[in-house]
ZAGU-100305 format. One line per field, with one value per residue (C-alpha): x, y, z. Coordinates in pm, whole numbers, plus 50000, padded with zeros to 5 digits. Last residue first. Example, Ala and Ser with C-alpha at 12.3 -4.5 7.8 and 13.67 -1.06 7.14 Angstrom:
xx = c(51367,51230) $
yy = c(49894,49550) $
zz = c(50714,50780) $
//
This chain:
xx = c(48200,48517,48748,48619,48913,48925,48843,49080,49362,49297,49292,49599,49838,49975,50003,50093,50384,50427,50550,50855,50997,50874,50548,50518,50356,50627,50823,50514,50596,50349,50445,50096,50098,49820,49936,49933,50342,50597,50727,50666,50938,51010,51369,51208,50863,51107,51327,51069,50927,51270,51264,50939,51073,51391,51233,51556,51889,51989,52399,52369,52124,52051,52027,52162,52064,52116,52494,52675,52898,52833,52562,52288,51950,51737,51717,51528,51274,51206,51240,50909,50717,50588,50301,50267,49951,49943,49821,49686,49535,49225,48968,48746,49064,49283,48940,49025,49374,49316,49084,49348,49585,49422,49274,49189,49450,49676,49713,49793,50060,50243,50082,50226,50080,50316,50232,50132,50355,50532,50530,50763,51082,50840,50902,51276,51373,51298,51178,50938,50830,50456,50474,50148,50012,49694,49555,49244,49209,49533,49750,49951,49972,50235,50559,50505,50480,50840,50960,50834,50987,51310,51306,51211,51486,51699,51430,51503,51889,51930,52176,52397,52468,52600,52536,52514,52207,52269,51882,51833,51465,51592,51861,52211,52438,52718,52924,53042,52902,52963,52784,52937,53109,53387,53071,52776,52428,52124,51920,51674,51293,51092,50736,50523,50178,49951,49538,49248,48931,48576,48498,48629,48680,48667,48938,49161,49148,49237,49554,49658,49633,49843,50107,50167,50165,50449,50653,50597,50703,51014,51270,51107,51448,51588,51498,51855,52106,52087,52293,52561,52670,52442,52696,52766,52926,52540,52343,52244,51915,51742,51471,51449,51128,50969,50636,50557,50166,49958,49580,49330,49014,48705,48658,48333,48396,48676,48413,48608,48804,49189,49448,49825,50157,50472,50780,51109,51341,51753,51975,51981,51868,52147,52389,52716,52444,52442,52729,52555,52155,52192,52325,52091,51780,51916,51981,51658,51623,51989,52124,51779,51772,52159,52081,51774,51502,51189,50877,50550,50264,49853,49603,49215,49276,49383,49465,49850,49807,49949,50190,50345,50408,50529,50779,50909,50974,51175,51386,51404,51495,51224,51282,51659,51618,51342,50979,50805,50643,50619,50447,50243,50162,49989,49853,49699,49549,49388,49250,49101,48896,48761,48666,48476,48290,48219,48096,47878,47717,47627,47470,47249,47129,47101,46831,47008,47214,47578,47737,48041,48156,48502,48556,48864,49142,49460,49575,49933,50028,50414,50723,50597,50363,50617,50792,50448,50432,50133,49814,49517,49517,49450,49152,48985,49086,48931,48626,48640,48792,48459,48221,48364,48300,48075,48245,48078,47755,47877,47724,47857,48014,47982,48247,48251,48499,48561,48899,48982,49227,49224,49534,49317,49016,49288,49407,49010,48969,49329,49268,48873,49005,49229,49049,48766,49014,49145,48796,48953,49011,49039,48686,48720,48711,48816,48904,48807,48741,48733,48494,48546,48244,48299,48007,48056,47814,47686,47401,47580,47891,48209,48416,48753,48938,49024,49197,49083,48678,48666,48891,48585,48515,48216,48018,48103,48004,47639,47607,47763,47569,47229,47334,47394,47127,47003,47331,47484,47358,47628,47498,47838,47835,47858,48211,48243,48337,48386,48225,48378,48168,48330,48379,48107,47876,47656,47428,47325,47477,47244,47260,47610,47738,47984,48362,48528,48332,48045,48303,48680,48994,49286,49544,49495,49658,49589) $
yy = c(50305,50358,50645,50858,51052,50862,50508,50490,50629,50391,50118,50197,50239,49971,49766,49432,49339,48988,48882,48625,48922,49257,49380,49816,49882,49924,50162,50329,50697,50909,51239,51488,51869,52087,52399,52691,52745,52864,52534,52414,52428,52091,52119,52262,52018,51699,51819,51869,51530,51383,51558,51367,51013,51102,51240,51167,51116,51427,51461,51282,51567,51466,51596,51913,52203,52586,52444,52763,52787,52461,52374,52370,52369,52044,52064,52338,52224,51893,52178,52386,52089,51795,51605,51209,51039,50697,50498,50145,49941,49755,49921,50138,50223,50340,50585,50718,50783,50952,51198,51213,51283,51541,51745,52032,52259,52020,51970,52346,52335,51994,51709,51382,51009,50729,50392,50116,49737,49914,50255,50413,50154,50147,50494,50492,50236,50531,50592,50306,50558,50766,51175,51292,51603,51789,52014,52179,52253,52306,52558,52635,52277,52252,52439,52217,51950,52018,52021,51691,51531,51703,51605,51243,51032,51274,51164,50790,50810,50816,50552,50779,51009,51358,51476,51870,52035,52350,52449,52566,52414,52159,52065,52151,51900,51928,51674,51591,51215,51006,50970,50652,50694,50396,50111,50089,50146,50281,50215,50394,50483,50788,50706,50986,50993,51264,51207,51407,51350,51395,51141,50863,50625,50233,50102,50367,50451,50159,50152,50539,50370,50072,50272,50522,50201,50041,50412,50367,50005,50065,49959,49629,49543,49641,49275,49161,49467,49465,49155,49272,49577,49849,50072,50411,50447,50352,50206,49882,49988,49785,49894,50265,50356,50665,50739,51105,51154,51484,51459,51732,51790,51863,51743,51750,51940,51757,51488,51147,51224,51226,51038,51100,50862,51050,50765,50901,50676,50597,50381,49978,49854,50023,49908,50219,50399,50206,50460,50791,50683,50854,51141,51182,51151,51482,51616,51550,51823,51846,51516,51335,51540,51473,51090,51064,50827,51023,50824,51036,50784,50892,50692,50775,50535,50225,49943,49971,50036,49692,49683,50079,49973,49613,49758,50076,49844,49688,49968,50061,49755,49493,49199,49244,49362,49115,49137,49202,49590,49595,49266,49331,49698,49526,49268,49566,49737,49418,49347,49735,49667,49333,49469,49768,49528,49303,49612,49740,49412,49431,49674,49601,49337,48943,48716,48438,48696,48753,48472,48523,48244,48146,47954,47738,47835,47774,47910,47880,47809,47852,48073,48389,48335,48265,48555,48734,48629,48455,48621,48386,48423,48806,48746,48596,48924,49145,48983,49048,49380,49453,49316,49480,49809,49910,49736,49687,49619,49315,49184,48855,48735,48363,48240,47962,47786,47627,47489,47302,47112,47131,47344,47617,47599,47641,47972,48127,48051,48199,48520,48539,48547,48803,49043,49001,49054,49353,49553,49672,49543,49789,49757,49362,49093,48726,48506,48573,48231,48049,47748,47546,47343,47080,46868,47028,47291,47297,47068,46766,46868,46698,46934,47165,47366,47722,47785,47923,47876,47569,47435,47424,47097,46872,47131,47373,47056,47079,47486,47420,47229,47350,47737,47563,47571,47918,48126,48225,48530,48743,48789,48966,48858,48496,48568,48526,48264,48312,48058,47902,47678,47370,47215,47482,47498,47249,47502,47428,47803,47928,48296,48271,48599,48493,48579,48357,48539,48693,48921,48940,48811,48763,48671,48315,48371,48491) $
zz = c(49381,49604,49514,49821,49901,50267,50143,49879,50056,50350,50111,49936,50210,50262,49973,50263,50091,50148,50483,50473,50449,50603,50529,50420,50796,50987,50707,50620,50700,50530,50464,50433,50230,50186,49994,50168,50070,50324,50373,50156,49913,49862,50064,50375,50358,50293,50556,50814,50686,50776,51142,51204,51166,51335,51621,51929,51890,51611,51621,51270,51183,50816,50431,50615,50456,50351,50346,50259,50583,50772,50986,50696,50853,50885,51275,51247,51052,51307,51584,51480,51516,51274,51470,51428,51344,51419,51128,51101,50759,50879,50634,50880,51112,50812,50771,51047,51034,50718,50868,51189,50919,50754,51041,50807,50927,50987,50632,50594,50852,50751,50826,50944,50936,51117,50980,51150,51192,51559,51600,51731,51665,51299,51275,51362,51084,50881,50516,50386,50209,50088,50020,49980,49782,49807,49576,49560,49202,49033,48933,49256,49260,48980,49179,49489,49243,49123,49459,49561,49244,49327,49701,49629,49621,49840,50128,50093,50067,50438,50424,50220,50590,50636,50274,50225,50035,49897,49802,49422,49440,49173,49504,49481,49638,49858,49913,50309,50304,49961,49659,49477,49175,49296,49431,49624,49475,49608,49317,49172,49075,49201,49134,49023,49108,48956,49057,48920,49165,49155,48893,49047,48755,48956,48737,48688,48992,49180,48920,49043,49366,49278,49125,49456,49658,49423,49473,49857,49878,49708,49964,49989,49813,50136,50239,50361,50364,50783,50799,51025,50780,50563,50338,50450,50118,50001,50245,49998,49929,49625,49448,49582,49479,49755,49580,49548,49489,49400,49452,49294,49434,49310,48954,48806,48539,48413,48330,48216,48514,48443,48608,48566,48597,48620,48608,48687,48573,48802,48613,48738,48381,48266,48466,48491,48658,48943,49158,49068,49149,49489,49298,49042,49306,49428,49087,48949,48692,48573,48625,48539,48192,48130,48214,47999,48161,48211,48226,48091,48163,48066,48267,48161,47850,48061,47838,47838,48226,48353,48060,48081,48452,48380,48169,48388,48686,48455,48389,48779,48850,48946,48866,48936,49277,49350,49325,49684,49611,49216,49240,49579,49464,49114,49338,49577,49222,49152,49535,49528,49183,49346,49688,49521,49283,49595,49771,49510,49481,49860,49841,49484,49659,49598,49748,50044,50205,50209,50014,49818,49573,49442,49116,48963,49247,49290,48881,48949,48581,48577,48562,48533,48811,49070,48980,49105,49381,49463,49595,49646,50069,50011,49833,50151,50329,50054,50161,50484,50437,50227,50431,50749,50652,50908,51167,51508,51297,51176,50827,50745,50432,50389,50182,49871,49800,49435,49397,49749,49818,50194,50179,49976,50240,50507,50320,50271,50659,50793,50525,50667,51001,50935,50754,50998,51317,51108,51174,51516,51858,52180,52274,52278,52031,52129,51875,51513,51431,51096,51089,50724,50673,50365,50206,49854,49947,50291,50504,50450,50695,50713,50936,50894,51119,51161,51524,51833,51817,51718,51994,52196,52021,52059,52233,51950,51712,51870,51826,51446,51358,51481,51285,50941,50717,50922,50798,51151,51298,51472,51812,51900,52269,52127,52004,51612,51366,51007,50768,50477,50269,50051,49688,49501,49227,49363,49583,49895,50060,49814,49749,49550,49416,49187,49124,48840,48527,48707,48851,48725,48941,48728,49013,48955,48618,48282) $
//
């Protein structure tokens, strides 16, 4: 395997001694005085006379001789300033900027402090899942060579080892595989990662999984008639196979069906390359629409989390809507009219807005499931409007429909975002963002978009997404998560956004 095979007690210690000679150099994250973090005692006069030394210590991550440390080399990562309005991502950060300067130092063996901040209750884990962060290499990278940067990497919290904080390196372990499997599906290239080969490295990365069962549906007829939506986006690539449009249902079952409490229902958005369609994208705004699939990747990676950490309580269905947005002669065009799986007369105003057609059947077809399972709630997850991240920046917008509401959902979720350094905002659907979905011409029961619409573009696609999934009469929870901000933009990597939060809120951590 590769760096990326990260497994503890084989590569992954708990190190209590900060003198030990396992390691090539210490990493230590840096906080403002007013924190009264409490530096590990080895190390605390050091580091008070090389502040006086160098203020610039506390700015950027830099690297000292020190004999008091493993391997002789003190890495100082700071957070920078931390006021009311920060959150636990300065820890995640820091540790990412320490863990990466470590690497271009040369070394193979590093081994982080992990401090315990009260400010952040979970800031252990997203400090440690920070320093993981600066391993990841892409994963065609990988294929073609050993990239193995690291030999051994040690995580000191206390000098006797706890059952607390074992837990939380387990936790941050499990959640760092499932985010590579996101990253690879997420950042590979169109070709990488058609929908075929999406496919492969799906069935591969679960092959050894027996609570993950995969039922990937590839016939054309059986995509044309049950899919039809998703068909037509898919229209003008299916002449490549590799390129034609898979739906791939991925299920988790507890190992005590008993237990189960609640059941989660996942639509992952997977276009793997966006080109706009007929309405094709001009003045360089094609470049990095293979990121177009960040939802479906996410989907995976949380049905991976699972199936490594076994929450009992839950049974999770994720399917990941695969295709292409292809230009070309059979491309779908605007002013066809397209019958949805819930019978709905959709008519196409825009093949941009491909995203939501994706995913209507799929959608729908849960809708129809949930009334038989146990406390369902289902999620739609894109990267589905440039308009959310004009809102909103690098979070994601979070938006219930009625039932989710309800319960708060998205300020739940929006929460625990905040304890794991992923962002939401959450966004409210209104009367008008269903509206505006309703056929204009005679027979339309819906328009795939209001081109006339200027304002709420991010909320009037869930309003379509809850109108043509059949929800919107339904009491069944129901949340559209926006991540188009928040997905990474090239030269970013895919951040795996939203996986943690997900995690964290339906209690999948150990």
């Amino acid at each position: 395997m590769t760096s990326q095979d990260f497994k503890l007690y084989e590569n992954i210690f708990i190190e209590t001694n900060l003198q030990s000679s396992d390691y090539d150099g210490v990493i230590v994250i840096i906080y403002p005085q007013e924190k009264n973090i409490r530096l590990p005692r080895h190390i605390c006069s050091f580091i008070d006379k090389i502040s006086l030394l160098d203020k610039h210590i506390n700015t950027v991550a830099t690297v000292w001789n020190c004999d008091y440390v493993s391997g002789g080399r003190l890495i100082l990562s700071p957070t920078g300033k931390i006021t009311p309005y920060h959150d636990v991502k300065v820890i995640r950060d820091a540790a990412k900027k320490g863990m990466q300067r470590a690497l271009d130092a040369g070394m193979k063996k590093p081994l982080l402090v992990v401090e315990n901040v009260v400010d952040f209750p979970d800031g252990q884990l997203v400090c440690i899942l920070g320093a993981l962060e600066a391993f990841y290499v892409p994963l065609q990278i990988r294929e073609r060579q050993e990239c193995r940067n690291f030999i051994r990497i040690g995580l000191h919290a206390e000098e006797k080892e706890t059952e607390s904080f074992e837990r939380i390196v387990r936790n941050a372990i499990a959640l760092e595989r499932a985010r590579i499997f996101t990253r690879d599906i997420a950042g590979g290239d169109p070709e990488r990662m058609a929908p075929a080969r999406i496919v492969e490295y799906v069935k591969n990365l679960f092959a050894e999984d027996s609570n993950i069962t995969i039922n990937v549906i590839d016939d054309d007829e059986t995509i044309a008639k049950d899919y039809p939506l998703l068909a037509a986006v898919s229209r003008a690539a299916n002449h490549v196979d590799r390129h034609k449009a898979r739906v791939v249902e991925i299920e988790y079952k507890s190992s005590n069906p008993n237990r189960v409490t609640e059941t989660l229902m996942l639509v992952g958005k997977g276009v793997t390359y966006d080109t706009g369609g007929a309405d094709i994208k001009i003045s360089g705004k094609m470049a990095g629409m293979s990121r177009d699939k960040c939802g479906a990747a996410a989907v995976a990676g949380f049905l991976k989390t699972c199936s490594i950490l076994k929450p009992p309580h839950l049974k999770v269905i994720g399917v990941l809507c695969l295709c292409r947005n292809s230009v070309g002669s059979d491309s779908y065009v605007s002013d066809e009219l397209i019958f949805s799986r819930g019978g709905k007369s959709v008519r196409i105003t825009n093949t941009d807005a491909e995203g939501r057609l994706a995913m209507a059947d799929s959608l729908f077809k849960l809708s129809e499931l949930a009334g038989k399972e146990l406390n369902p709630h289902i999620y739609t997850i894109a990267t589905l409007t440039g308009h959310a991240r004009a809102c909103y920046g690098n979070y994601s917008a979070a938006m219930d429909n009625h039932s989710a509401k309800a319960t708060n959902h998205s300020s739940k979720l929006q929460f625990s975002g905040s304890r794991v350094g992923e962002g939401f905002e959450v966004s409210v659907v209104r009367s008008e963002d269903l509206a505006v979905n309703v056929g204009k011409c005679k027979g339309d029961d819906l328009v795939q978009y209001d081109t006339d619409a200027k304002f709420r573009n991010h909320q009037l696609a869930a309003g379509f997404l809850i109108k043509v999934g059949g929800l919107e009469d339904k009491n069944i929870k129901f949340t559209h998560l926006d991540i188009a901000g928040a997905a990474g933009i090239p030269p970013e990597e895919p951040t795996a956004v939203p996986l943690l939060s997900l995690c964290h809120l339906h209690k999948v951590l150990l």
